[in-house]
Backbone atoms as SQL, in Angstrom:
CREATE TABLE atoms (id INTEGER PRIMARY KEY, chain TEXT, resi INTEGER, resn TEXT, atom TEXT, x REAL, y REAL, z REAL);
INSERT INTO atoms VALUES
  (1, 'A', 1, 'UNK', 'N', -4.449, 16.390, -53.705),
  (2, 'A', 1, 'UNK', 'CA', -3.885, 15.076, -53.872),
  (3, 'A', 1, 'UNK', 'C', -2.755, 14.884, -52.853),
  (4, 'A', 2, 'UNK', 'N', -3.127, 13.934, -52.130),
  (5, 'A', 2, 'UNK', 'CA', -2.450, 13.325, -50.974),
  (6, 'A', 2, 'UNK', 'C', -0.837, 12.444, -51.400),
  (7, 'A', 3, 'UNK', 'N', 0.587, 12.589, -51.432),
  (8, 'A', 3, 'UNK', 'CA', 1.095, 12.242, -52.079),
  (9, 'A', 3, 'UNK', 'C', 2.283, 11.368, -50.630),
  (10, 'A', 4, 'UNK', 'N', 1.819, 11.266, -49.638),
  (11, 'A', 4, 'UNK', 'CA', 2.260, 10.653, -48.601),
  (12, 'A', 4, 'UNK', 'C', 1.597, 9.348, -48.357),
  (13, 'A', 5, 'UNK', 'N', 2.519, 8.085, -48.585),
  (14, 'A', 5, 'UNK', 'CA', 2.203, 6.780, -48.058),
  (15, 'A', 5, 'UNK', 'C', 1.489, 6.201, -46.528),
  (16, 'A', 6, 'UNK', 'N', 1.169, 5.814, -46.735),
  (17, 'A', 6, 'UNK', 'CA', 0.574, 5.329, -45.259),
  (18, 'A', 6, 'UNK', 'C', 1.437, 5.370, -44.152),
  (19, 'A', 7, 'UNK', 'N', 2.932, 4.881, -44.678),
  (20, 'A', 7, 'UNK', 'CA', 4.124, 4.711, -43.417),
  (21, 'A', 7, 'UNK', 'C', 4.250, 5.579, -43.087),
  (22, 'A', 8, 'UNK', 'N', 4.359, 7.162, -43.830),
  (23, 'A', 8, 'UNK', 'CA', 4.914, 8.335, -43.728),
  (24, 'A', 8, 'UNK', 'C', 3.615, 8.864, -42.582),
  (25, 'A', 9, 'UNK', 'N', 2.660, 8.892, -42.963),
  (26, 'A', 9, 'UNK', 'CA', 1.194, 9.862, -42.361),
  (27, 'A', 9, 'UNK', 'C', 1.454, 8.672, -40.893),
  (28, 'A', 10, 'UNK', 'N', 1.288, 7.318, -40.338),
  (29, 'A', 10, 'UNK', 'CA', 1.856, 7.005, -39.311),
  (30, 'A', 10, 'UNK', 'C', 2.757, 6.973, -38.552),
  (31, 'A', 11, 'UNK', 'N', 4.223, 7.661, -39.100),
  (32, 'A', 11, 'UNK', 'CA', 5.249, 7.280, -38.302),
  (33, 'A', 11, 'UNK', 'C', 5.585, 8.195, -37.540),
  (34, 'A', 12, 'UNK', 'N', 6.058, 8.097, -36.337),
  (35, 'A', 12, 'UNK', 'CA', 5.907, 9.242, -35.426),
  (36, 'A', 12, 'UNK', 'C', 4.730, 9.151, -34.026),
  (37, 'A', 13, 'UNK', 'N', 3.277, 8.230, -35.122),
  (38, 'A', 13, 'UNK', 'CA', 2.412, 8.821, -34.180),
  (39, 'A', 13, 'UNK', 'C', 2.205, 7.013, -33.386),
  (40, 'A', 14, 'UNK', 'N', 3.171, 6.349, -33.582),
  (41, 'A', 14, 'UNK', 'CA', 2.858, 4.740, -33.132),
  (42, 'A', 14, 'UNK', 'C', 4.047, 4.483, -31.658),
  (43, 'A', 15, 'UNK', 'N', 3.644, 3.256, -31.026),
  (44, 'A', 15, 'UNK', 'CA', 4.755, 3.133, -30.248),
  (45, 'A', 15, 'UNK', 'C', 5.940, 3.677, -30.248),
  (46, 'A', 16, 'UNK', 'N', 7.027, 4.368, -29.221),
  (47, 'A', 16, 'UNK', 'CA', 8.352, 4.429, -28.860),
  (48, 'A', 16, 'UNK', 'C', 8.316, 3.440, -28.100),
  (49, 'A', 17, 'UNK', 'N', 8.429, 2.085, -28.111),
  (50, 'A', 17, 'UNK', 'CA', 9.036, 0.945, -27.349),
  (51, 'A', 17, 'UNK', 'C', 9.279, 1.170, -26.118),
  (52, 'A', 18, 'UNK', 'N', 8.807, 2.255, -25.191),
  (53, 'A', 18, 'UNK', 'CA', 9.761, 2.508, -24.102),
  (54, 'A', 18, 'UNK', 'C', 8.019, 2.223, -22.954),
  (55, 'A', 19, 'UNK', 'N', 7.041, 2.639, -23.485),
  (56, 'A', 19, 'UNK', 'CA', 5.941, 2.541, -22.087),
  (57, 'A', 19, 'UNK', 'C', 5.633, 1.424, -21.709),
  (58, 'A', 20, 'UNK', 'N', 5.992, -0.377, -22.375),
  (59, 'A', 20, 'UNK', 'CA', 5.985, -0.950, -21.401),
  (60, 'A', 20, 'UNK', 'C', 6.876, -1.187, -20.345),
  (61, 'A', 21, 'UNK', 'N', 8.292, -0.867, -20.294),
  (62, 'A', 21, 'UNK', 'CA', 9.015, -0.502, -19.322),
  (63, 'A', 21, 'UNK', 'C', 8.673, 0.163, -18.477),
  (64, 'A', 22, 'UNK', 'N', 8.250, 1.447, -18.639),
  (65, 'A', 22, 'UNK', 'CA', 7.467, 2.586, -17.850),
  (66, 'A', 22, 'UNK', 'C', 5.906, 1.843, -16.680),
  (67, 'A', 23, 'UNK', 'N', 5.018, 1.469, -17.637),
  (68, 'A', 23, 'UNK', 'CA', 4.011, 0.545, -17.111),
  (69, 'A', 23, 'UNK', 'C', 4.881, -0.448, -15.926),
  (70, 'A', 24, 'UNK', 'N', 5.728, -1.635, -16.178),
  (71, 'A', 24, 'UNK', 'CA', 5.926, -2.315, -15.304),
  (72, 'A', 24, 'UNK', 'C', 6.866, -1.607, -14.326),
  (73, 'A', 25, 'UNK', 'N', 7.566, -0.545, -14.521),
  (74, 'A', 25, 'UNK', 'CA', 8.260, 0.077, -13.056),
  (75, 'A', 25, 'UNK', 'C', 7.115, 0.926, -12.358),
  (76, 'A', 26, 'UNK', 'N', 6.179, 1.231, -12.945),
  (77, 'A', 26, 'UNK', 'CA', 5.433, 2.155, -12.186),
  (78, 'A', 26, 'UNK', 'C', 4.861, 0.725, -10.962),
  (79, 'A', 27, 'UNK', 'N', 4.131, -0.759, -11.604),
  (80, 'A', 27, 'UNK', 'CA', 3.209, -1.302, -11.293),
  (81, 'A', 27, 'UNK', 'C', 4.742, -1.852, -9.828),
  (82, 'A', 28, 'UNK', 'N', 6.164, -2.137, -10.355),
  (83, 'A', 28, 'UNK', 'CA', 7.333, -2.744, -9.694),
  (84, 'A', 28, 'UNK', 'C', 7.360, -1.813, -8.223),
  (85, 'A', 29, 'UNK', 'N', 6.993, -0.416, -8.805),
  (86, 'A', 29, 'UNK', 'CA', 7.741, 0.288, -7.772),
  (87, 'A', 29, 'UNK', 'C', 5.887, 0.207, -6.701),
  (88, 'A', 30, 'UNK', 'N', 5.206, 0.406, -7.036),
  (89, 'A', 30, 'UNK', 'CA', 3.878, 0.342, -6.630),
  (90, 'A', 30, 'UNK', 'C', 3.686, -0.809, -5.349),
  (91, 'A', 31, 'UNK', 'N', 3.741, -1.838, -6.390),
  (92, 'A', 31, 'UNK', 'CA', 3.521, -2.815, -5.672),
  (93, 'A', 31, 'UNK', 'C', 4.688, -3.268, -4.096),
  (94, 'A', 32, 'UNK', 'N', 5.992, -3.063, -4.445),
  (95, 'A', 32, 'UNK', 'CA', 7.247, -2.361, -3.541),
  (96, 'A', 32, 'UNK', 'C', 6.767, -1.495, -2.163),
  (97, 'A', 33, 'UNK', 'N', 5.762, -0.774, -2.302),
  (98, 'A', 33, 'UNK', 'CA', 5.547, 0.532, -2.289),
  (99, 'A', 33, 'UNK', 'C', 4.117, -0.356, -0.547),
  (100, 'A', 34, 'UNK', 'N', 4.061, -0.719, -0.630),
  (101, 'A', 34, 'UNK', 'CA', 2.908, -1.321, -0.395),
  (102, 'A', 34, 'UNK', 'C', 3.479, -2.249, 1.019),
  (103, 'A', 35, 'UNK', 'N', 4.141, -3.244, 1.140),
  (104, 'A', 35, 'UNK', 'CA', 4.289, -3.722, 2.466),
  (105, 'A', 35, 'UNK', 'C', 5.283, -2.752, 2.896),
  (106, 'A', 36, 'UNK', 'N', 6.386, -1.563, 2.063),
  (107, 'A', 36, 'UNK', 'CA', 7.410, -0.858, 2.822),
  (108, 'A', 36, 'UNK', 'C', 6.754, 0.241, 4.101),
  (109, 'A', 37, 'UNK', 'N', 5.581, 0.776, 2.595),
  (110, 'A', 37, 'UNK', 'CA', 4.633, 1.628, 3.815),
  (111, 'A', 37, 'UNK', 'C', 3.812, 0.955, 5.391),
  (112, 'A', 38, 'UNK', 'N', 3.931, 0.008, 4.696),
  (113, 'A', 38, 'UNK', 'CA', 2.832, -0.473, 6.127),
  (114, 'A', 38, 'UNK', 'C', 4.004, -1.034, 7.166),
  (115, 'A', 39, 'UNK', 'N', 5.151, -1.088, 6.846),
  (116, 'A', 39, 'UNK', 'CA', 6.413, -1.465, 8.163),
  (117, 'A', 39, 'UNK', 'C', 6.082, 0.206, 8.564),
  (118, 'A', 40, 'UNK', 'N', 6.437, 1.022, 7.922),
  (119, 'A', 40, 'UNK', 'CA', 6.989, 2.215, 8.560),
  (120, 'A', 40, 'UNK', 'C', 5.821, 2.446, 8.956),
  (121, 'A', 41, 'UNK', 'N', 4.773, 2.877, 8.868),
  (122, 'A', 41, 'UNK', 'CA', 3.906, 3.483, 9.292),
  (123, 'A', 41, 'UNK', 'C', 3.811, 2.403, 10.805),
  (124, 'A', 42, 'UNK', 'N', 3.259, 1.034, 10.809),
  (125, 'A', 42, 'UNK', 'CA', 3.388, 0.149, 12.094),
  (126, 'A', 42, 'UNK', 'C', 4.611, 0.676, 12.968),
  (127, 'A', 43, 'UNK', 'N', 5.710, 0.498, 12.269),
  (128, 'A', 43, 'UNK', 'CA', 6.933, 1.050, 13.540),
  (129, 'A', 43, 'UNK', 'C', 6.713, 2.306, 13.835),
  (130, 'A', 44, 'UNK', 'N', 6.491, 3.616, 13.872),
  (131, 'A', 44, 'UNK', 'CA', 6.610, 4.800, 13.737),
  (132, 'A', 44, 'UNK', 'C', 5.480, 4.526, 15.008),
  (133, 'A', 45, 'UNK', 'N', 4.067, 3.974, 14.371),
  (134, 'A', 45, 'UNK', 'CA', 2.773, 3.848, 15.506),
  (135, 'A', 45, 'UNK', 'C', 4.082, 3.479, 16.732),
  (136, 'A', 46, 'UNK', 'N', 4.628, 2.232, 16.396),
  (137, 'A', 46, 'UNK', 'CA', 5.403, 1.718, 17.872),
  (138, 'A', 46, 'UNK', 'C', 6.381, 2.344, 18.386),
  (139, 'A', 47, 'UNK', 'N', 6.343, 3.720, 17.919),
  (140, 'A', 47, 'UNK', 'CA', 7.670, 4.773, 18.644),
  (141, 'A', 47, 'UNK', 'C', 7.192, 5.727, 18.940),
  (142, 'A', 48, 'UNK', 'N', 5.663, 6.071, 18.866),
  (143, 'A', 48, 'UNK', 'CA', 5.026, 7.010, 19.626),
  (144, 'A', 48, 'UNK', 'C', 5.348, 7.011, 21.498),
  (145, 'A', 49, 'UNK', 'N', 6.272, 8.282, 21.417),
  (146, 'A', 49, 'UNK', 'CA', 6.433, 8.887, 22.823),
  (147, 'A', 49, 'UNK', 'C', 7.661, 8.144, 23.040),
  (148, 'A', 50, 'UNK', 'N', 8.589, 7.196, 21.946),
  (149, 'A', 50, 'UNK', 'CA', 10.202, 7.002, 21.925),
  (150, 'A', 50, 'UNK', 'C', 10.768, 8.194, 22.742),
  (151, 'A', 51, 'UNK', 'N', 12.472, 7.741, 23.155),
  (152, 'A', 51, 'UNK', 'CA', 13.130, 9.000, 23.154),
  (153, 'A', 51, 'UNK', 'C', 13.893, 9.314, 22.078),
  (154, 'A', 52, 'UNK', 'N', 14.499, 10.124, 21.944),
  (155, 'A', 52, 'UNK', 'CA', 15.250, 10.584, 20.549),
  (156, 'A', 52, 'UNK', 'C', 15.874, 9.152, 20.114),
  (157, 'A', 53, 'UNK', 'N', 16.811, 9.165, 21.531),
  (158, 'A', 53, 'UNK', 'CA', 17.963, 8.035, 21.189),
  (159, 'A', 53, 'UNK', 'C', 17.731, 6.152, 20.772),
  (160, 'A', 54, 'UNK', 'N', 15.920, 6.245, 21.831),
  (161, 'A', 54, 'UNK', 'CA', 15.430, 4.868, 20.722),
  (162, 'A', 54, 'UNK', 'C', 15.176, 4.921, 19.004),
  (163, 'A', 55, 'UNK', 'N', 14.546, 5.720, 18.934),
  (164, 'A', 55, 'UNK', 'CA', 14.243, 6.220, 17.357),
  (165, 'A', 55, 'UNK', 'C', 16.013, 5.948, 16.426),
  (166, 'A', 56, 'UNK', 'N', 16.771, 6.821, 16.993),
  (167, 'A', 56, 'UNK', 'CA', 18.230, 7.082, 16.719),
  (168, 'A', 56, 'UNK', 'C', 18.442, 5.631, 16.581),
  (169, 'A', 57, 'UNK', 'N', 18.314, 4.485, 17.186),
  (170, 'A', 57, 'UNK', 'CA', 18.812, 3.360, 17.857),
  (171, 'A', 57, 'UNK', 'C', 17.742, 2.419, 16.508),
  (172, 'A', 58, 'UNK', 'N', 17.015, 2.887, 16.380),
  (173, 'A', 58, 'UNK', 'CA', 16.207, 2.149, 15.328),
  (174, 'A', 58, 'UNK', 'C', 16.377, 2.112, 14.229),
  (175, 'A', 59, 'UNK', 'N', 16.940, 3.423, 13.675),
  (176, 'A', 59, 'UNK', 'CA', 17.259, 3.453, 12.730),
  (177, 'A', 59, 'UNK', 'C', 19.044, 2.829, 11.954),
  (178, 'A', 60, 'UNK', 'N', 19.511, 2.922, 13.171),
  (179, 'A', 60, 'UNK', 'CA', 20.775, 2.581, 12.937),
  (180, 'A', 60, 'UNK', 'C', 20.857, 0.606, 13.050),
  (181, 'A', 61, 'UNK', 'N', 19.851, 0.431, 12.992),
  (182, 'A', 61, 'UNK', 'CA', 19.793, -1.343, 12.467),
  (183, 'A', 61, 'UNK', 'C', 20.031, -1.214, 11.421),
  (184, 'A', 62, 'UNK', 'N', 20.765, -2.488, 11.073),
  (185, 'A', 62, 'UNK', 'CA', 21.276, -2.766, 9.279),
  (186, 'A', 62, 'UNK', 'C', 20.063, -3.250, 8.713),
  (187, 'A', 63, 'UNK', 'N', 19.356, -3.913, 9.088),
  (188, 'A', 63, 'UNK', 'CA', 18.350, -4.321, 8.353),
  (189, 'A', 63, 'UNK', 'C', 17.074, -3.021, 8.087),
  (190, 'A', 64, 'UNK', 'N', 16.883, -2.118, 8.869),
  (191, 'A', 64, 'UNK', 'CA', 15.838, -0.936, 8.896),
  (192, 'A', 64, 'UNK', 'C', 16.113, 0.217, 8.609),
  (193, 'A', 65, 'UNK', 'N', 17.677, 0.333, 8.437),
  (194, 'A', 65, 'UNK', 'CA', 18.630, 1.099, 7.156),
  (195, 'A', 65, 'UNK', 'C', 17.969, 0.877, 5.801),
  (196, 'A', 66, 'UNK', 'N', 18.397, -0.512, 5.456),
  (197, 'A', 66, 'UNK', 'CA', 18.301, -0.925, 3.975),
  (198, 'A', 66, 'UNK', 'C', 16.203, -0.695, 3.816),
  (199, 'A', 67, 'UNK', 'N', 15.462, -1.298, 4.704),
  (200, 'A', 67, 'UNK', 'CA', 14.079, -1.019, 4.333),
  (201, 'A', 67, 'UNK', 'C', 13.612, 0.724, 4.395),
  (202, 'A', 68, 'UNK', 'N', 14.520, 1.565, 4.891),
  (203, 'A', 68, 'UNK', 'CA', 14.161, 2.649, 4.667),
  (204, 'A', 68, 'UNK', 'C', 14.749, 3.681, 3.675),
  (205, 'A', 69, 'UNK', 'N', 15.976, 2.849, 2.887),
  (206, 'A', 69, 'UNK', 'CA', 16.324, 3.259, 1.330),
  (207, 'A', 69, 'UNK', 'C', 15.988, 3.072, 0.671),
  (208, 'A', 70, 'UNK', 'N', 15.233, 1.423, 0.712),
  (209, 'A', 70, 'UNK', 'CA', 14.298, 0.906, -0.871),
  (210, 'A', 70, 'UNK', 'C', 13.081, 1.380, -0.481),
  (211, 'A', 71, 'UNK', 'N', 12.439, 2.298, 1.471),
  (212, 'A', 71, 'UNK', 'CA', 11.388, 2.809, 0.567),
  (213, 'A', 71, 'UNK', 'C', 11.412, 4.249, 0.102),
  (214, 'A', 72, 'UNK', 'N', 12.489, 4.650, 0.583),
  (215, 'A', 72, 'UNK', 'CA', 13.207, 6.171, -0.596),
  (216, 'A', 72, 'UNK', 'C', 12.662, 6.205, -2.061),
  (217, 'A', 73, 'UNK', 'N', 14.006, 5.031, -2.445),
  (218, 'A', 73, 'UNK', 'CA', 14.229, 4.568, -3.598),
  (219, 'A', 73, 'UNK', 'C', 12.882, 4.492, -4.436),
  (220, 'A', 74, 'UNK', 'N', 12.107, 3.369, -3.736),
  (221, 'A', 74, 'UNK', 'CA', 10.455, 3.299, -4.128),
  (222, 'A', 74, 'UNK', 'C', 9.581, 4.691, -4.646),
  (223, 'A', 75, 'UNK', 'N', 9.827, 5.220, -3.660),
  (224, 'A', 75, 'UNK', 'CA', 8.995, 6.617, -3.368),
  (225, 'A', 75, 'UNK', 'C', 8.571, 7.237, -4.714),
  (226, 'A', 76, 'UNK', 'N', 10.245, 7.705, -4.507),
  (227, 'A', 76, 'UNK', 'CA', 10.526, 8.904, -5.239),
  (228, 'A', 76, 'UNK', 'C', 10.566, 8.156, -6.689),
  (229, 'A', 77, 'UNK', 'N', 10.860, 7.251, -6.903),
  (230, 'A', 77, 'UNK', 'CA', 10.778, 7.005, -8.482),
  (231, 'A', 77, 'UNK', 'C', 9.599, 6.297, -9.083),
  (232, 'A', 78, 'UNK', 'N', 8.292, 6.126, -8.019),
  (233, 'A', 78, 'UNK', 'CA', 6.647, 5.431, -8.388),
  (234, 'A', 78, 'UNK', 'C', 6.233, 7.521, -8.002),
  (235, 'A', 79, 'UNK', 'N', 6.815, 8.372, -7.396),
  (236, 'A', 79, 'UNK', 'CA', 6.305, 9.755, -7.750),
  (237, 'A', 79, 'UNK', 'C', 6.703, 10.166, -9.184),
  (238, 'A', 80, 'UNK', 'N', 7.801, 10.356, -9.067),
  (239, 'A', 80, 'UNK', 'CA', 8.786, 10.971, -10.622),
  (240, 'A', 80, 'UNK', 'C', 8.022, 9.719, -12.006),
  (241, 'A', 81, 'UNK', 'N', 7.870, 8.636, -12.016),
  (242, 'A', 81, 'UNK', 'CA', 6.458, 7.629, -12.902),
  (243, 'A', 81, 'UNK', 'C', 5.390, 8.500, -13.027),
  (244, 'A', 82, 'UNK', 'N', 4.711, 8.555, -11.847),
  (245, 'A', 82, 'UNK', 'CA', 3.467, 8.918, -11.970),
  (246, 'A', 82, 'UNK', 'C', 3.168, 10.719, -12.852),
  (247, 'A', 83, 'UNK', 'N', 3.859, 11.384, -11.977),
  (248, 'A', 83, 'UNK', 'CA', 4.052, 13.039, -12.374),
  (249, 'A', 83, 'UNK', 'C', 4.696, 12.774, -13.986),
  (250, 'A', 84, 'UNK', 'N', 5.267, 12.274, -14.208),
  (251, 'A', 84, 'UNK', 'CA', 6.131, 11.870, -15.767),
  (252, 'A', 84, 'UNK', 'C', 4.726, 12.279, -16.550),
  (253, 'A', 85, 'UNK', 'N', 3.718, 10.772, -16.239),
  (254, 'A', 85, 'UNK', 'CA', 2.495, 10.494, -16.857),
  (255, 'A', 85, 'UNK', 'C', 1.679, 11.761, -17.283),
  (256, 'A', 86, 'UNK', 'N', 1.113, 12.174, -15.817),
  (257, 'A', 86, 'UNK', 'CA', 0.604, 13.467, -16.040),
  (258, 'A', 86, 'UNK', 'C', 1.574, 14.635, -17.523),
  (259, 'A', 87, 'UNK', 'N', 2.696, 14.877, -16.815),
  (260, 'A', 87, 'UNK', 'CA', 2.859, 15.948, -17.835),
  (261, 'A', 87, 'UNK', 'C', 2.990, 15.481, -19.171),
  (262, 'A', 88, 'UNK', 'N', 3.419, 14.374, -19.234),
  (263, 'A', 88, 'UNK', 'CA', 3.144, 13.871, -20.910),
  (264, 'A', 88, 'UNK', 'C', 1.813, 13.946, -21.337),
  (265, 'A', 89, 'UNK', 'N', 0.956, 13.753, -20.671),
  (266, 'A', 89, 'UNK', 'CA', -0.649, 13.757, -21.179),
  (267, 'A', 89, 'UNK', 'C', -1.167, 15.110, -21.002),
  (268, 'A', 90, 'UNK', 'N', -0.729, 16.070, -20.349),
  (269, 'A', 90, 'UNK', 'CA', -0.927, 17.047, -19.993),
  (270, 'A', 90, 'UNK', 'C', -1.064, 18.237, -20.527),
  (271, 'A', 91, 'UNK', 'N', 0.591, 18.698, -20.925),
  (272, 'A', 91, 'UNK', 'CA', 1.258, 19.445, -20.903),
  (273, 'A', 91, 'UNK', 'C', 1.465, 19.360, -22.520),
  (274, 'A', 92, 'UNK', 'N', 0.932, 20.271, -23.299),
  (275, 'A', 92, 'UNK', 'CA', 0.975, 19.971, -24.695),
  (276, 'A', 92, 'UNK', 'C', 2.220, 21.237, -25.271),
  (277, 'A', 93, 'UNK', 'N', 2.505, 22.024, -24.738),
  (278, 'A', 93, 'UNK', 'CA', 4.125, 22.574, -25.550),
  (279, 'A', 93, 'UNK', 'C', 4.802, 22.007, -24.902),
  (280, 'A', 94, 'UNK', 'N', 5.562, 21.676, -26.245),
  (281, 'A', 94, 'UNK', 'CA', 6.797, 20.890, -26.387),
  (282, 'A', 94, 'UNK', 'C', 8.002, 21.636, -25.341),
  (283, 'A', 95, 'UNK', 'N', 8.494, 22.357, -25.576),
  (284, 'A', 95, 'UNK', 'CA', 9.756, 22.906, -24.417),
  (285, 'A', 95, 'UNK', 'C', 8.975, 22.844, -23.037),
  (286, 'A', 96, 'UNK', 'N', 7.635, 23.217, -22.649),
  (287, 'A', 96, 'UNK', 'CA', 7.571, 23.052, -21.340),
  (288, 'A', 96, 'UNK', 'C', 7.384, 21.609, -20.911),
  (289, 'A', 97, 'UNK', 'N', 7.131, 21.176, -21.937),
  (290, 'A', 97, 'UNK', 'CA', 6.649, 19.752, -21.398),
  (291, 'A', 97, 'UNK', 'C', 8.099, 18.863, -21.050),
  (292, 'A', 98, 'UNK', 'N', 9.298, 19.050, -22.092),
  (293, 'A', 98, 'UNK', 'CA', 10.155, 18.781, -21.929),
  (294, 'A', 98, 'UNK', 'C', 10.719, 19.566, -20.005),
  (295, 'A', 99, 'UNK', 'N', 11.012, 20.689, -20.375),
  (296, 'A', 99, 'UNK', 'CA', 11.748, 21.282, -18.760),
  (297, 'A', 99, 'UNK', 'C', 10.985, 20.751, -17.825),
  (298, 'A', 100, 'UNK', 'N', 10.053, 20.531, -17.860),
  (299, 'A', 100, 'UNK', 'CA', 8.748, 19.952, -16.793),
  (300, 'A', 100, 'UNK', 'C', 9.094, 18.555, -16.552),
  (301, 'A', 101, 'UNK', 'N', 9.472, 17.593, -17.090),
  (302, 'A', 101, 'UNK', 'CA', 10.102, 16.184, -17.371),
  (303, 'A', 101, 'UNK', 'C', 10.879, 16.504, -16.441),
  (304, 'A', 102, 'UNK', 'N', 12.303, 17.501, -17.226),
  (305, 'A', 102, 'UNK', 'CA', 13.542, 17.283, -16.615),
  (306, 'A', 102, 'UNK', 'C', 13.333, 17.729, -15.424),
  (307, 'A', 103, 'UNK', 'N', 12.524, 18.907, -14.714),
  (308, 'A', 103, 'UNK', 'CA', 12.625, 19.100, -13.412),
  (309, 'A', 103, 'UNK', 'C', 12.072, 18.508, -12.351),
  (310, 'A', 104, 'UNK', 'N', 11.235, 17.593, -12.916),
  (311, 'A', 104, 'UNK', 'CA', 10.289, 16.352, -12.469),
  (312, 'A', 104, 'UNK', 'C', 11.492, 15.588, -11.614),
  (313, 'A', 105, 'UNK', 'N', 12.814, 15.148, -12.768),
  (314, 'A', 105, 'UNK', 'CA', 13.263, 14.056, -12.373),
  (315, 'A', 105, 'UNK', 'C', 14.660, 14.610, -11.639),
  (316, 'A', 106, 'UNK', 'N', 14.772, 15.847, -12.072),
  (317, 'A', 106, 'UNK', 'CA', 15.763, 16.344, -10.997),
  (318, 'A', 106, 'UNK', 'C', 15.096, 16.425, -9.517),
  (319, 'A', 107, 'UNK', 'N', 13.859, 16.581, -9.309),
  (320, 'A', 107, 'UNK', 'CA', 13.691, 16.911, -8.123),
  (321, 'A', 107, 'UNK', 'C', 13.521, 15.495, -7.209),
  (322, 'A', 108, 'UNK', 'N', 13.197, 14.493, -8.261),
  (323, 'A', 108, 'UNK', 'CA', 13.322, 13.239, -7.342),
  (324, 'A', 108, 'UNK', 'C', 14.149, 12.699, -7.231),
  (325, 'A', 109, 'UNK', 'N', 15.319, 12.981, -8.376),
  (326, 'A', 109, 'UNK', 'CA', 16.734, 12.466, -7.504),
  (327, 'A', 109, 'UNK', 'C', 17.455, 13.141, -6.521),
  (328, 'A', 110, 'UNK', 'N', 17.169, 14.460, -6.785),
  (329, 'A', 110, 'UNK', 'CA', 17.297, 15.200, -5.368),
  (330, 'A', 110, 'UNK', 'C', 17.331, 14.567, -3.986),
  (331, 'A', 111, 'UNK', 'N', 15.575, 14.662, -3.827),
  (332, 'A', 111, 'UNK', 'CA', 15.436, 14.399, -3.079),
  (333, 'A', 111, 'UNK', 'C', 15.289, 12.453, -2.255),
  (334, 'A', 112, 'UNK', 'N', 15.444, 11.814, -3.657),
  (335, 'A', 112, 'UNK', 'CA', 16.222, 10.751, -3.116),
  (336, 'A', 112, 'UNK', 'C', 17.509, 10.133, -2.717),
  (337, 'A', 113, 'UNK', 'N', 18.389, 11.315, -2.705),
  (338, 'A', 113, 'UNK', 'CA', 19.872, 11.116, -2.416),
  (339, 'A', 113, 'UNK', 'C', 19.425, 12.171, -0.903),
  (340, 'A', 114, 'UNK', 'N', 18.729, 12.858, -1.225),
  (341, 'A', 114, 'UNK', 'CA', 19.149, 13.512, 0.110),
  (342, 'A', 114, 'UNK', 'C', 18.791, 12.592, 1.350),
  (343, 'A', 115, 'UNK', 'N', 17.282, 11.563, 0.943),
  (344, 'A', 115, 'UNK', 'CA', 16.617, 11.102, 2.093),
  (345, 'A', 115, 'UNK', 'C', 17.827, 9.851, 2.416),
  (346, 'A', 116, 'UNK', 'N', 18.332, 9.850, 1.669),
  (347, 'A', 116, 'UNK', 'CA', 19.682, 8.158, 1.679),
  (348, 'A', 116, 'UNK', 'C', 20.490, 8.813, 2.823),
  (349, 'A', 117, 'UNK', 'N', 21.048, 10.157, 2.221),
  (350, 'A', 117, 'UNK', 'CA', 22.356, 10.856, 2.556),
  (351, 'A', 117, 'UNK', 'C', 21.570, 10.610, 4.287),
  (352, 'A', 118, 'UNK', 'N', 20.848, 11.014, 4.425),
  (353, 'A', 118, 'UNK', 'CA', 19.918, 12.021, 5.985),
  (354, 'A', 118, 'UNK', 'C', 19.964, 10.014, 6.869),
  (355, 'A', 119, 'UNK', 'N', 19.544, 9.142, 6.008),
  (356, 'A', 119, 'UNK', 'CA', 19.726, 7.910, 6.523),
  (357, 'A', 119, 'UNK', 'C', 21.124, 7.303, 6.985),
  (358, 'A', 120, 'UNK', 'N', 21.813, 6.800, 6.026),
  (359, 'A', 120, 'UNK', 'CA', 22.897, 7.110, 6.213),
  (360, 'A', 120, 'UNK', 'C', 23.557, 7.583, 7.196),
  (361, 'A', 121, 'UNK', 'N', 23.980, 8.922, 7.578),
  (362, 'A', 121, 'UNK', 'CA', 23.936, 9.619, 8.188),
  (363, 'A', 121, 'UNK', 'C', 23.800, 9.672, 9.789),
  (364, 'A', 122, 'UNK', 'N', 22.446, 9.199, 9.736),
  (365, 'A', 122, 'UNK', 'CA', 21.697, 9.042, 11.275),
  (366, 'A', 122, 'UNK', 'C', 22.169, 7.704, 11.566),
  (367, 'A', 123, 'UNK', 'N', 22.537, 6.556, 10.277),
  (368, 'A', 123, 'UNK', 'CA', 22.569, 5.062, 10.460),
  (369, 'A', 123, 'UNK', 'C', 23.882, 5.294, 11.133),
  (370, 'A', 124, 'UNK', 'N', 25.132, 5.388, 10.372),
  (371, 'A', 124, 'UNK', 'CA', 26.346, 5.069, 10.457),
  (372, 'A', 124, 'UNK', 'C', 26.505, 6.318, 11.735),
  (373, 'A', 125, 'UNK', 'N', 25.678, 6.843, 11.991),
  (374, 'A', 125, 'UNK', 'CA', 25.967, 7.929, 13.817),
  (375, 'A', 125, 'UNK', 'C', 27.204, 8.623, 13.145),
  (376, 'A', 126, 'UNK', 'N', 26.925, 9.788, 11.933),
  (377, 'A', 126, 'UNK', 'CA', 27.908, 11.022, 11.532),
  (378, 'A', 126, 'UNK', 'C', 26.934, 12.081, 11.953);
């Protein structure tokens, strides 16, 4: 004899309010993700056989500064979305699935401060 209500045997296993947020930054950063790549990849084609100091000189535009932080920014947080996904669906113990999260998202803020810092950097000529 089953002595648990319906609310009780469901709760837990229904929405956390949080994946349509998740859904629209993945689709935000995605879609973002999409004319940033196709500048860089076009300019990069148009700096084949540059010298250092044009490249240097390119990057240090204010305007091709800022398009090469939001596509950092983009990057790394439509990667750290996506990899999230996987190990939640994935990864069925609980502590690894958790450290696996957290090192997920340490490694993309990592490495999205570093790619800013490295911009930055080359922008402002330190």
């Amino acid at each position: 004899m089953n002595l648990r209500t319906p609310l009780k045997q469901a709760r837990g296993l229904g929405s956390a309010k949080h994946g349509v947020m998740h859904w629209w930054w993945q689709r935000l950063t995605g879609v973002a993700l999409v004319p940033l790549t196709l500048w860089f990849v076009v300019s990069l084609l148009g700096m084949i056989g540059a010298e250092h100091a044009a490249v240097v000189s390119w990057i240090q535009s204010p305007v091709v500064s800022l398009l090469l932080i939001l596509l950092m920014i983009s990057l790394f947080h439509h990667a750290q979305l996506g990899v999230q996904v996987v190990i939640e669906d994935y990864v069925h113990l609980g502590w690894l699935r958790v450290l696996s999260l957290v090192l997920v998202k340490f490694v993309a803020v990592t490495a999205a401060i570093a790619a800013i810092i490295a911009i930055l950097k080359v922008s402002l000529g330190l």
